[in-house]
C-alpha positions in Angstrom: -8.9 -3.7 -19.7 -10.2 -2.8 -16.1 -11.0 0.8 -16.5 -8.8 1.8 -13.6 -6.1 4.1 -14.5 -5.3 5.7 -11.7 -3.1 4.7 -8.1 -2.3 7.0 -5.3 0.7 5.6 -3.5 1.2 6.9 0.1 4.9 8.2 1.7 4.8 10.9 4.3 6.0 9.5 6.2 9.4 9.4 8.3 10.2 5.9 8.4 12.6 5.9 10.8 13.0 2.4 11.4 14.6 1.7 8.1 16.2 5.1 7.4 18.5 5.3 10.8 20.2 2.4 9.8 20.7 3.4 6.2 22.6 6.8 6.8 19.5 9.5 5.8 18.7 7.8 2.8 14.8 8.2 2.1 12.7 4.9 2.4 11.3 4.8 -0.4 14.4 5.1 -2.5 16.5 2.9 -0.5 18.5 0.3 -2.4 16.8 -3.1 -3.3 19.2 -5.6 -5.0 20.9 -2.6 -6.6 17.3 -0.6 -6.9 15.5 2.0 -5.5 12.8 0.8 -3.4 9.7 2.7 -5.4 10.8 1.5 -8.7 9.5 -2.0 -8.1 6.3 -0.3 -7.2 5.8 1.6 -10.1 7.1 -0.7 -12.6 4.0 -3.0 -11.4 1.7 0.0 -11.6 2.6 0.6 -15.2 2.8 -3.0 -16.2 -0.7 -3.3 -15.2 -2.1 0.1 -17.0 -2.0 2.5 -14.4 -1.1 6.3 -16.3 -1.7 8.7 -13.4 0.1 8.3 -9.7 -0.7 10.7 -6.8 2.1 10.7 -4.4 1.3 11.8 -1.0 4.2 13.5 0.5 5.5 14.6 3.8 8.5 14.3 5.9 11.4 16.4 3.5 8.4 16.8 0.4 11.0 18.6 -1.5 13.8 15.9 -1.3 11.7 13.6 -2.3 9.9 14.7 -4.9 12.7 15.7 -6.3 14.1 12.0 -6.2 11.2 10.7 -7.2 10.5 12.5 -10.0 13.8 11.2 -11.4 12.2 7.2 -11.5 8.6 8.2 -13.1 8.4 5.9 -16.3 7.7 7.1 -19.7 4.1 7.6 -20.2 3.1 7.5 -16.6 1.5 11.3 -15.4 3.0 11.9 -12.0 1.2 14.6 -9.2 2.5 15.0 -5.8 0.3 16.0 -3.3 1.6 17.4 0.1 0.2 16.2 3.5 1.2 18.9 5.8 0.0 16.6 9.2 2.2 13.8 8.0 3.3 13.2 11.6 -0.3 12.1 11.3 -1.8 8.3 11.0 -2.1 7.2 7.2 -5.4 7.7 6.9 -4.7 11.5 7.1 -2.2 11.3 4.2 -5.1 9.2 2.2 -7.7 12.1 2.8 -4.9 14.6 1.2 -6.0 13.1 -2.4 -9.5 13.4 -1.6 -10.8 15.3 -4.6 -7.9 15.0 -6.9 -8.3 11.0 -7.8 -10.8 9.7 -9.4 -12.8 6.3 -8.7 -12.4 3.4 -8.6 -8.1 3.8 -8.1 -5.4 1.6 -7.2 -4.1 2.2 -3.6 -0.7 0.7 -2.0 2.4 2.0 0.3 5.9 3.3 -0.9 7.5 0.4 1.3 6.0 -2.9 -0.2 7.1 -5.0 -3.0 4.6 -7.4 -4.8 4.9 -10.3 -6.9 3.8 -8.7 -10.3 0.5 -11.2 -10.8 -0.6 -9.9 -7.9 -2.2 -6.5 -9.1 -3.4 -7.9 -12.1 -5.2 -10.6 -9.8 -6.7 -7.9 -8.1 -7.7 -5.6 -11.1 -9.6 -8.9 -12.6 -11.5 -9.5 -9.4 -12.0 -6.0 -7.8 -16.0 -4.8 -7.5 -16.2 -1.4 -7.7 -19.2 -1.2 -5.2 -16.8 -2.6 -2.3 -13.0 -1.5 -0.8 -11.0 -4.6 -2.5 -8.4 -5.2 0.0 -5.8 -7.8 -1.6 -5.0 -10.4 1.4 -2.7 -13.2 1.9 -3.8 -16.8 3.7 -0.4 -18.0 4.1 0.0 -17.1 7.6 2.8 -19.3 8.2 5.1 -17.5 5.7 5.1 -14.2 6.5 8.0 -12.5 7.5 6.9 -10.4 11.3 3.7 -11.5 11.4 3.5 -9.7 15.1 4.0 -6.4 13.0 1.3 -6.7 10.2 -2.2 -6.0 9.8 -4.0 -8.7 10.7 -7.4 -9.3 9.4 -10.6 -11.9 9.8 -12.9 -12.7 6.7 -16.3 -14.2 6.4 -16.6 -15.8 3.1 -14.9 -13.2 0.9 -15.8 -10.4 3.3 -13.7 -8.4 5.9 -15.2 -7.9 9.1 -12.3 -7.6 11.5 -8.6 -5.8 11.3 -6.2 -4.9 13.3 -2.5 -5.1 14.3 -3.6 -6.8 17.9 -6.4 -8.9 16.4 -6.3 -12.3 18.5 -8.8 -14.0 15.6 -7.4 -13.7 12.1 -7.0 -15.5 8.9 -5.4 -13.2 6.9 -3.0 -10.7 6.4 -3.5 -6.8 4.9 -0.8 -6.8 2.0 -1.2 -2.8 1.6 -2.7 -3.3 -1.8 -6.2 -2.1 -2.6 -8.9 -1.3 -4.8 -10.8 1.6 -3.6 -14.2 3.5 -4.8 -14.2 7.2 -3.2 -16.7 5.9 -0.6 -13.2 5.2 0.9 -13.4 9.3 2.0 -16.2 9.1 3.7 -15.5 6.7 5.9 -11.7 8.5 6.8 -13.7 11.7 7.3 -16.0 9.7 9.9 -13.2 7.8 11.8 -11.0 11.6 12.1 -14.5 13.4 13.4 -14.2 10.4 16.0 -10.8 10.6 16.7 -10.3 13.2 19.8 -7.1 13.8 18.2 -8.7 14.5 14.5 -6.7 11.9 13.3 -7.5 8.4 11.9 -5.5 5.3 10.1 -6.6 3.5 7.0 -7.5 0.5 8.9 -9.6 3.1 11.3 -11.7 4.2 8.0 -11.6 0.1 6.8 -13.0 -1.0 9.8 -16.2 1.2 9.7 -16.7 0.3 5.9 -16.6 -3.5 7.2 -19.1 -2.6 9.7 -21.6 -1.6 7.0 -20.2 -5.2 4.7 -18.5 -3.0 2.3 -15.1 -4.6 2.3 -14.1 -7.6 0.1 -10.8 -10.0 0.7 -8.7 -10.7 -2.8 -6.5 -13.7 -1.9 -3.7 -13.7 -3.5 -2.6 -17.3 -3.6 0.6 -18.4 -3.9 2.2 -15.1 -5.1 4.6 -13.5 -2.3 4.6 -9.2 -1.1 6.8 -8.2 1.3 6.7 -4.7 3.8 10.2 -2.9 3.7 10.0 -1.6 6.9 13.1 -2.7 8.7 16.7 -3.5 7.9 15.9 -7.4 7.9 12.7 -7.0 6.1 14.4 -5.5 3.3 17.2 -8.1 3.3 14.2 -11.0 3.4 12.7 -8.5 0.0 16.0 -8.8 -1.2 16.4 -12.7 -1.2 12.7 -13.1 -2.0 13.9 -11.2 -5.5 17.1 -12.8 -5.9 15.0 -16.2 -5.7 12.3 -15.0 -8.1 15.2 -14.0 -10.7 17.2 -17.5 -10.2 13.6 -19.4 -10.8 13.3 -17.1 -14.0 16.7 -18.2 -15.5 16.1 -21.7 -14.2 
């Protein structure tokens, strides 16, 4: 119904913080109530029509490619894409599918869950002229809010973000809609960089700075970042409440 078919999910890399405490185990198949962590992701994807993912891969490519290959769903078209520098920022990993997606795409992390209204919310609102970064207003309900993206809005535009922003209404939720001006920008913020490297938000903030980044509240539905061992045990009882209101 949108037109958008494709999503490029990014996990190169290490993610140490959760996988030391889980014995090896890859983050983005890590258990979730019983489920590997990625599944939730994709299972939202396809719900909302997306038929092509782009993986970007790094730390142990092989292992989990292999792994993942194992969850794709029936129907979906999978490509993995290697990022060599994935000891890099995110923004590098991003630049890897420069020139195999098409635009405008569906972009998120292989760490976050979202309630499943939220992509179609954003798929019914996105403009394909602007970076449509999905954000969430309830400030006092997120779980680490010292750890997440913060971001400041004007109206329904972006114009700060920043993990150490000290004036924010909003949080980054990891969940956008992106034209393939998106490129541009990364390839500006790495040529800056005296280390040739850049972050997503590096390449966000220079789009804000030209008004080319829109805010997609997501109201009341709930996302969480799997990053630690208690954010996935706060995912896990965010589900298990979700399931009990369902059979309630």
């Amino acid at each position: 119904m949108t037109g958008i078919s494709e999503a490029v999910i990014l996990m190169a890399g290490e993610g140490s913080r959760l996988r030391d405490s889980d014995k090896g185990i890859l983050k983005p198949v890590a258990p979730v109530l019983g489920r590997p962590l990625i599944s939730y992701t994709l299972e939202a994807l396809t719900c909302a029509g997306i038929k092509t993912v782009y993986f970007v891969v790094g730390y142990e490519s092989k292992r989990m490619t292999a792994q993942v290959k194992q969850l794709i769903p029936s129907g979906v078209s999978a490509s993995f894409i290697e990022n060599q520098d994935w000891q890099k920022h995110n923004g590098i990993s991003l630049l890897a599918a420069a020139g195999h997606v098409g635009a405008p795409f569906v972009l998120t992390m292989s760490d976050h869950i979202f309630d499943g209204a939220i992509i179609g919310r954003l798929l019914d609102s996105f403009d394909p002229a602007f970076l449509n970064l999905a954000v969430d207003r309830k400030l006092g309900s997120i779980f680490d809010l010292e750890d997440a993206m913060k971001i400041r809005t004007r109206e329904d535009r972006i114009i700060g973000i920043g993990k150490n922003l000290r004036d924010y209404d909003a949080i980054d939720i990891g969940l956008f809609v992106c034209s393939l001006e998106i490129f541009d920008y990364l390839e500006r913020a790495k040529s800056d960089s005296s280390r040739n490297d850049c972050s997503l938000a590096d390449g966000i903030h220079l789009m804000a700075g030209d008004d080319k980044v829109r805010a997609i509240d997501i109201g009341a539905a709930w996302w969480q970042d799997v990053d630690t061992p208690e954010m996935l045990q706060h995912a896990e009882r965010q589900l298990a409440e979700g399931m009990q209101s369902a059979v309630t």
